[in-house]
N, C-alpha and C positions, 0 to 999 in steps of 0.2 A: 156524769163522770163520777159521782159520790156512788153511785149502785155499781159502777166498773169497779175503780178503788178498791170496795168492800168487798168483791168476789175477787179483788186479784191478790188484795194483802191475805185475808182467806185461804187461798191457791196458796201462796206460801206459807202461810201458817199449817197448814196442814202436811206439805211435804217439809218443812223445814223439823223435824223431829229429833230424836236424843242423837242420832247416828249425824246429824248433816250441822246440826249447831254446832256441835263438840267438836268437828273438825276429821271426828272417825271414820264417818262415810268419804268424803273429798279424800280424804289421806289414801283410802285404800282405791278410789278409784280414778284420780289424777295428780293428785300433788307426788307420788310414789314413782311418777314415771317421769319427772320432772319437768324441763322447761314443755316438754310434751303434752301435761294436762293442762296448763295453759290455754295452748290451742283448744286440747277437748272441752273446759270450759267453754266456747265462746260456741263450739256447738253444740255445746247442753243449754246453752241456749236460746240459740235457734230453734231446734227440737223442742222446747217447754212450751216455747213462744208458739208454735204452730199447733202442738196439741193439745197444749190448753185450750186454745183460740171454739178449735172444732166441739171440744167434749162441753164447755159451757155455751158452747151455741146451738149445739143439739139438744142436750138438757133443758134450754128456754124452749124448742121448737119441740119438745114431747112434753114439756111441763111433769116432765120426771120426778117421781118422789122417792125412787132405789135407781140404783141400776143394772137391775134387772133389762127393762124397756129398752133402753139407751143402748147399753152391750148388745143384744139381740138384734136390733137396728141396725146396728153396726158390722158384725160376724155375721148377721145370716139367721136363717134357719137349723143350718145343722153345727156349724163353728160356734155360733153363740152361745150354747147352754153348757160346752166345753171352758171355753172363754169364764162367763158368766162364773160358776164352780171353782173355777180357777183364782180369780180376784173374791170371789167370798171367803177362801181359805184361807188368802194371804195375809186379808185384811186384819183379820185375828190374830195371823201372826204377829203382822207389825204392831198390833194392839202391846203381846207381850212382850217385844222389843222396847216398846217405849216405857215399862213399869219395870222393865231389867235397866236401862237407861238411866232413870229417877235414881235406883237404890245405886249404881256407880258414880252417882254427883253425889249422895249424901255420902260416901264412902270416901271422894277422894279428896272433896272440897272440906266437909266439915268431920271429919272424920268419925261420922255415925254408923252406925250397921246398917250395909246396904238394906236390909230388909223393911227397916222403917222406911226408908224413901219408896219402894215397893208400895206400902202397903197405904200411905198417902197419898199416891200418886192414884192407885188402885181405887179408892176411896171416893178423890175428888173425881177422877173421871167417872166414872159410875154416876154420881150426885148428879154431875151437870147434863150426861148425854139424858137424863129424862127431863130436858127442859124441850122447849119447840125449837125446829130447826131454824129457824131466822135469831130466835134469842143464841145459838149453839156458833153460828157462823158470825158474829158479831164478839164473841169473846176470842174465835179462834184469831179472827184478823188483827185484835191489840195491841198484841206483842211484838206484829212484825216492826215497826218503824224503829223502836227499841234498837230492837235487834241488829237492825243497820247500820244503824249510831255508833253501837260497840263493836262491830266489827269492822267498821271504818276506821276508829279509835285505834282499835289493834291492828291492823294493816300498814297506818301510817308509822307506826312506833316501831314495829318491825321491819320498815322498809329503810327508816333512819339508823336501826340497829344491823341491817346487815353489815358481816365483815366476813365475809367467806369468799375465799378466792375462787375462781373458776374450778379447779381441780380439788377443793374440798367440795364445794356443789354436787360436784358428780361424782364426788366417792360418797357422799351422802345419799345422795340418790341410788346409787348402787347396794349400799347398805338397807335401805328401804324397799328395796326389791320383793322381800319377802312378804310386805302387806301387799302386794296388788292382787285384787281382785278380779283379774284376767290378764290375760298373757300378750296384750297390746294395748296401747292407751288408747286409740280408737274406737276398741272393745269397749274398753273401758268406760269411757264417755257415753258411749252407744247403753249399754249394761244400766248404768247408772239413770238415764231418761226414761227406761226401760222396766225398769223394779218399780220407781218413783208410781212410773203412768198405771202400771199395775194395780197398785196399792191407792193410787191418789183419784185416780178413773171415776169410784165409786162417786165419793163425794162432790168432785166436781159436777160430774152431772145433774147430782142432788142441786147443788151452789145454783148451776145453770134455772133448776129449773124454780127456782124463787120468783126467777125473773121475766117478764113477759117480753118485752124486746129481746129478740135474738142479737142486735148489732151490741145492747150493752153489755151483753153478758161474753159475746167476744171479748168485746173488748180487755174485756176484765180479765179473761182469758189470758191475751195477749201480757198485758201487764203483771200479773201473777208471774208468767214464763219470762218477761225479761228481768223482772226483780230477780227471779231466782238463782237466772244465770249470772248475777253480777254479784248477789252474794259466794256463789260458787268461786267466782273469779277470785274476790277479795281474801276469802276464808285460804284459796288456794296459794295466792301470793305470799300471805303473812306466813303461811306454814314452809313453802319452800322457803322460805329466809333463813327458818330458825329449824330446818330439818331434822340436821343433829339433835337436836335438843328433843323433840317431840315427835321422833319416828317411832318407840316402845310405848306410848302412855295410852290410857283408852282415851281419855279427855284432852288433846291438841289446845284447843283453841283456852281452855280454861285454864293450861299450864301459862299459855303468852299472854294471855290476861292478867293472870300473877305476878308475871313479869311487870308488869304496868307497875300496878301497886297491890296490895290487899283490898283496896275499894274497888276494884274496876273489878278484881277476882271473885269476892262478893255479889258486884252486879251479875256478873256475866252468869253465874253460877245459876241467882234467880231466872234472868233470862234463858238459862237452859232449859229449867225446869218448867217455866211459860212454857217455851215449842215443844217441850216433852207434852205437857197436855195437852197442848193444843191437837198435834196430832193423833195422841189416844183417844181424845173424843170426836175426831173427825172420824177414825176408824173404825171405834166401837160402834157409834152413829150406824154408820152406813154400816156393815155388819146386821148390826139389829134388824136396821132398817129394811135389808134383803131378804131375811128371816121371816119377821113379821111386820106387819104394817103398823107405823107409826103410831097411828091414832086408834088401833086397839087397846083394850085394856088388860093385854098379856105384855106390850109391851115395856114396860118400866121392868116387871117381872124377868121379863130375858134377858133385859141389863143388866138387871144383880147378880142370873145365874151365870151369862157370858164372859160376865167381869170379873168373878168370882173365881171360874176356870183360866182365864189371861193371867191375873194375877199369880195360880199356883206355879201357874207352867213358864214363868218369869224367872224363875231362880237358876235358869239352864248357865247362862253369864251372859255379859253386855256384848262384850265384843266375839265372841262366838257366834252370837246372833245376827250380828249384822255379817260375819262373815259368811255363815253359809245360809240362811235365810234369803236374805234380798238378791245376790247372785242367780239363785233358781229363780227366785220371781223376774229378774230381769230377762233372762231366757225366756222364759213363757210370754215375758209382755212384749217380746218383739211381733207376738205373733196380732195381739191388737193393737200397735204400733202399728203393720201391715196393714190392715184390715180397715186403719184411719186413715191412713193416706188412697188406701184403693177406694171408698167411700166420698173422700173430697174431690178424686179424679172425676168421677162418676156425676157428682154435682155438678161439677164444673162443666162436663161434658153437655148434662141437661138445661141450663142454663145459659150457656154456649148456645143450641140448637134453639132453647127459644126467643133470645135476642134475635137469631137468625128469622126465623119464622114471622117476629110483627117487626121487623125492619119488612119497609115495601120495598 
C-alpha cells in the first residue's frame, strides 16, 4: 500500500499544476457552469480513477522507462507514433505553462516581477529533473497531502462564508460564462480528463513502470484518480461560493486563501509553487526522457537545453496559456482516451475466453 500511496500522491502531483492548484483550470472548466460542474467533477473522477488505473498498470506490465513503448501498445501500429508526437509536444508545453504559472504567483502574491518567479522555477526544475527517476517521483508526491489540508481549510471557510441567494448564484454564474472552456459542462469535464491524460500519460507510465506488480501500480492508479477527483470537487465548491469575488483573477483559490488570513495566503502561495514544480519536472522528465534515454550521457545536456527553451517561451502569459494550450490537448487526448478503453475491452475479452477455456 506504501508503493500504491507513492505512485497515486505522484499521479497527483504531477496533474495537480500552476492551472488546477490556483483554481484557474477548475474555474474555466466546471466551477464556470455552475451547480453543473459539480456534477462534472464526480466524473472527472471517475475517468482519472479508471485511466490512471490502466496507464500505471501497463507501465508495470512493459516496465516502461518513456512512453514511447506504452503509447504504441496502446494506439497500434499506425495511431501510435501519431498519438506518441502528439503528447511529446504537449508535454513541453505544459513544461512552459508551469514557469509562466510560477512568475503569476510571484506577481500577484508577493508582488515580484513575474520573471523572477520564471526564472526560479526554470532553475529548480532543471536541477532536479537530472536526478534518478524513483529519487524525481518521490519529491513530486510531497506536497500532495499539504495540498489537501489547505484546500479543505478553504472549502470549509468558504462554505460557512456563503451568503448569495439563489438568484445572485446564477447571475454569477452567468457573468462567468465567459471563462468556460467549452460550450457544455459535460464537454467540459470530458476536456478537462482529457488534456490532463494527455500531458500526464507520459509519466504515469514511467511511475508505472518502477513497479513490478502490475495490481500495485493499479492500484496507485486508482488512488491518484480518486484524490484528484475530490480535490476537483473541493477547489470547485469553495470557488462557486465566492464566484463573484474570483471569476476575473488568474489565482482563484489564492485570493480565498487571503480571505483566510495572510498566513494561510502565505501558505497556500508556497504550496502552489510545490504543484508548480512538481509538475514541470514530471513533464520535463518524460519529455527528455522520450528524446533521449535517461541513462545516456546527453541526457542532463537536453535538460538544460530543453529547459532553457520552456523557460523563454514562458513569457507568452499564464492564463492565456491554459486557455488555449490545454483545450487542444484535450481534443487530441480524447483520441487516447479511445484507444484506453478499446484496449481494456480487449483484455477483458481475452481474459474472459481464458477463464472460459480451463473452466472444465
Amino acid at each position: 500500500m506504501r508503493q500504491s500511496f507513492q505512485i497515486g500522491g505522484a499521479f497527483i502531483g504531477v496533474i495537480v499544476g500552476a492551472g488546477f492548484a490556483s483554481g484557474q483550470e477548475v474555474l474555466q472548466f466546471f466551477t464556470s457552469f455552475g451547480v453543473y460542474g459539480i456534477i462534472g467533477s464526480f466524473l472527472a473522477m471517475a475517468l482519472f480513477a479508471f485511466l490512471g488505473m490502466n496507464l500505471t498498470q501497463l507501465g508495470s506490465e512493459l516496465q516502461t522507462k518513456s512512453h514511447q513503448h506504452a503509447i504504441r501498445h496502446i494506439c497500434g501500429k499506425y495511431l501510435g507514433p501519431v498519438v506518441d508526437v502528439a503528447i511529446t509536444f504537449f508535454l513541453f508545453g505544459v513544461t512552459v505553462v508551469m514557469f509562466s504559472g510560477s512568475g503569476a504567483i510571484f506577481e500577484q502574491q508577493f508582488g515580484i516581477p513575474g520573471s523572477v518567479g520564471n526564472v526560479l522555477m526554470a532553475v529548480l526544475t532543471i536541477a532536479t529533473v537530472m536526478l534518478s527517476v524513483n529519487k524525481v517521483i518521490s519529491l513530486i508526491s510531497a506536497f500532495t497531502p499539504v495540498l489537501l489540508l489547505v484546500v479543505i481549510i478553504i472549502t470549509v471557510y468558504s462554505l460557512f462564508n456563503f451568503d448569495m441567494t439563489s438568484a445572485e448564484l446564477a447571475a454569477a454564474t452567468a457573468s462567468a460564462a465567459s471563462s468556460q472552456a467549452a460550450p457544455h459542462w459535460l464537454l467540459g469535464a470530458a476536456l478537462y480528463v482529457s488534456y490532463n491524460l494527455a500531458a500526464g500519460a507520459a509519466m504515469m507510465t514511467v511511475m508505472g513502470g518502477t513497479v513490478k506488480d502490475a495490481k500495485i501500480a493499479a492500484r496507485g492508479g486508482i488512488i491518484g484518480g480518486v484524490g484528484l477527483g475530490i480535490l476537483i470537487l473541493l477547489i470547485n465548491v469553495s470557488m462557486l461560493t465566492q464566484l463573484k469575488e474570483i471569476a476575473a483573477v488568474p489565482m482563484p483559490m489564492l485570493v480565498l486563501a487571503n480571505n483566510i488570513s495572510p498566513l494561510i495566503g502565505g501558505l497556500m502561495s508556497i504550496i502552489l509553487l510545490g504543484m508548480i514544480y512538481n509538475t514541470a519536472v514530471g513533464m520535463l522528465y518524460a519529455f527528455t526522457a522520450r528524446i533521449v534515454k535517461p541513462d545516456s550521457k546527453k541526457f542532463k545536456v537536453s535538460v538544460g537545453a530543453f529547459g532553457a527553451v520552456a523557460f523563454a517561451s514562458s513569457f507568452v502569459g499564464f492564463v492565456t496559456l491554459v486557455g488555449t494550450v490545454y483545450p487542444v490537448m484535450g481534443y487530441l487526448g480524447f483520441t487516447l482516451i479511445a484507444a484506453i478503453v478499446i484496449a481494456w475491452v480487449r483484455k477483458k475479452k481475452v481474459q474472459t475466453t481464458r477463464n472460459a477455456i480451463s473452466t472444465p
